[in-house]
N, C-alpha and C positions, 0 to 999 in steps of 0.2 A: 112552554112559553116563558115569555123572562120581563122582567120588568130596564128596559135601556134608555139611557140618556142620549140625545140623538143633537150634535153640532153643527153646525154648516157655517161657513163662514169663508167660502171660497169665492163668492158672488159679490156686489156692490151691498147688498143690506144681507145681514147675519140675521139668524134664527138658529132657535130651541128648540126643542122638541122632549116629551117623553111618550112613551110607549110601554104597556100594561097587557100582554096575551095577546099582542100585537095589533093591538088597536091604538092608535095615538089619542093621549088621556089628555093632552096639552101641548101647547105651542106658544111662542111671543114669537114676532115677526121685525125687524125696527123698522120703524118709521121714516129713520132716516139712512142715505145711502153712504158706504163708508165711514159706520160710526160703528167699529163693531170694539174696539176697546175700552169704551164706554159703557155698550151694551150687554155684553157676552155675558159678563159675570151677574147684574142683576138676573136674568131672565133664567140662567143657571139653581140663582137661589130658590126662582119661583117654581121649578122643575123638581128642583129636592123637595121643598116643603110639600108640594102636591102631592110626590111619593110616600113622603111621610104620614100626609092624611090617607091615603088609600091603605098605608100598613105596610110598605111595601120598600125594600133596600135595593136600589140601584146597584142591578148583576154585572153590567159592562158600560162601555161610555162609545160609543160610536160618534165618528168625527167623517165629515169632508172633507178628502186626501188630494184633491184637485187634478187637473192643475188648475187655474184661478187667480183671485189677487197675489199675489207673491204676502202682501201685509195679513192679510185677511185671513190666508194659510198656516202663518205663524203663529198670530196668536191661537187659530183655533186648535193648533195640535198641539202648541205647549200646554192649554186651557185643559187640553182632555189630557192629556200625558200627564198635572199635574191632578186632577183629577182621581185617575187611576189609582196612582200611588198613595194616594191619601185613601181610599177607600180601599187599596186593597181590590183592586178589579182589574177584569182585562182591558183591554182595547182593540178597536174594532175599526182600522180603517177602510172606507169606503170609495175606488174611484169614483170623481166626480161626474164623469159621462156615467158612468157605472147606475150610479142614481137617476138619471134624468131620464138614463133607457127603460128603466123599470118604470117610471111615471108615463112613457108614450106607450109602452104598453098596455095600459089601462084605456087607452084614450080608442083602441079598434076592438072590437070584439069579432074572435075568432083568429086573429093575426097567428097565434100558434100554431095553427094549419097551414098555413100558406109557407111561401117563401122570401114573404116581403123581409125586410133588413129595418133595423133600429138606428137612426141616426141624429145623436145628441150634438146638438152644437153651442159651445158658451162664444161669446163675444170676445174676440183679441185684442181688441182698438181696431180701428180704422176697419180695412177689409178682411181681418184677419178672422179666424175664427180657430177652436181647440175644437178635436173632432175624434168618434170611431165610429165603428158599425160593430155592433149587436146582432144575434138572433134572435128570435122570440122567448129562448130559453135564456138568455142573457146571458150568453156564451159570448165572447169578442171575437172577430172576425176578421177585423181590422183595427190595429193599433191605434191608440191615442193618436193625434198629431196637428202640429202647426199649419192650416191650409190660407194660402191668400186666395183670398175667390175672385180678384181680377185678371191673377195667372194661370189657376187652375181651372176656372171652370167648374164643370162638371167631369174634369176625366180621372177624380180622383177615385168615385162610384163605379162600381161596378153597371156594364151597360143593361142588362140583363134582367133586374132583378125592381121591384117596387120599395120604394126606400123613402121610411117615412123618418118625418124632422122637425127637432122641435127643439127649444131652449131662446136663449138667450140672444144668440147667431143666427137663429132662423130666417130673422126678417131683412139680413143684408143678402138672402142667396133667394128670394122668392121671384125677382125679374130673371135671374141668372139659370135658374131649376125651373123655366117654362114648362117642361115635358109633363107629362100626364101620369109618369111613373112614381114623380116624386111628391106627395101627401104630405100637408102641413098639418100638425096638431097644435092644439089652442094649448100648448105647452110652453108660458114666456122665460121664466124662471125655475131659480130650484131654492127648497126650504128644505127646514129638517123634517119634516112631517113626510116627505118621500123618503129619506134613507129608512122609513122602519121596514119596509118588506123586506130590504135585500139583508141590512141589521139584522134581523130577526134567525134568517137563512144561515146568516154566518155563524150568527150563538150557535146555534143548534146544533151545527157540524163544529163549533170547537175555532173558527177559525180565524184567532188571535195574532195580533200585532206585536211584534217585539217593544215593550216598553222603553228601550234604552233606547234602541239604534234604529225605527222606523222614522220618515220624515219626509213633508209634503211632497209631495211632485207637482213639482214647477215647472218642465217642460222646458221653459227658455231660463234662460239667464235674467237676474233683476235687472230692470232697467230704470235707474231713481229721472225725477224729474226734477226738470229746473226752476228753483224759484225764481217769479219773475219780480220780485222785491226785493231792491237793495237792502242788502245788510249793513252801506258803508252810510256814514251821516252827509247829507247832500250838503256840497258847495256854496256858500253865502259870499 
């Protein structure tokens, strides 16, 4: 077991995390939505220092790899990539469905027998939503990807199979996923306090991030938005 620093920051509110023999010893959550450059690095501090009263030196730094805010993704990997190198540790990143499916796992008991499927969904704007399917053993099934759910439907699912879903995008496909196959879990969001299972998995097998040259998955292209306030001095 290892003691890991755990970042998320692919979501509208950013969260800390640390983890101790794979128990989460700490967490800060922010308060507020899209404040994560403000926040990241307090909450960071508060992460060390609690390590440091347990005795205990931060082995690797595990980060949310998304895909996500395009802003929210940057900072949190520079955050841990700068991280890292100052401490001398590895890096650990995490897909962000990745995370979410290990959290609705917890949410049925027994799901490991069966042959139901893992289905994390984060919010895209509008109708959109970022998606895969998982097994029980968190194996992927089905690739990350961009779904509009007023085009798609349900024919992106396999027809077959009981497919539970949860996240952030849940709640735009709950009239659309009538069928009795598909299972909602009380799973709204993602913090750092889910990456330590799969974190923990990775230490263990050794299975580290390229420090130089790993970097978020973004899935789409940034899309900046328009400010709607003039920058020119109005007319008199």
């Amino acid at each position: 077991m290892a003691c890991l620093l755990h970042i998320e920051t692919s979501a509208e509110t950013c969260s800390v995390a640390l983890s101790h023999d794979g128990q989460c010893v700490f967490e800060r959550v922010s308060p507020q939505q899209m404040n994560h450059a403000a926040s990241v690095s307090g909450y960071i501090q508060e992460a060390l220092a609690e390590a440091k009263a347990l005795g205990e030196k931060v082995q690797a730094v595990a980060v949310s790899a998304g895909p996500g805010s395009y802003t929210g993704l940057r900072i949190g990997f520079s955050t841990a990539k700068g991280l890292c190198y100052g401490m001398g540790v590895p890096l650990i990143a995490i897909p962000t469905l990745e995370i979410l499916a290990a959290e609705l796992r917890k949410t049925t008991e027994g799901l490991a027998n069966t042959d139901a499927l893992l289905c994390p969904m984060t919010d895209a704007r509008r109708m959109e939503v970022y998606t895969a399917l998982f097994n029980p053993q968190l194996e992927e099934v089905q690739a990350t990807q961009a779904v509009c759910l007023d085009r798609e439907g349900t024919t992106f699912l396999p027809a077959d199979k009981t497919i539970l879903i949860g996240g952030s995008g849940a709640e735009k496909c709950r009239e659309i996923f009538s069928d009795s196959r598909f299972v909602f879990a009380e799973v709204k969001t993602i913090c750092a306090s889910m990456m330590v299972e799969v974190a923990e998995a990775r230490f263990a097998k050794s299975r580290f991030d390229d420090l130089a040259y790993s970097e978020p998955f973004y899935l789409k292209a940034y899309q900046p938005s328009l400010s709607k306030k003039s920058v020119l001095p109005a007319h008199t």
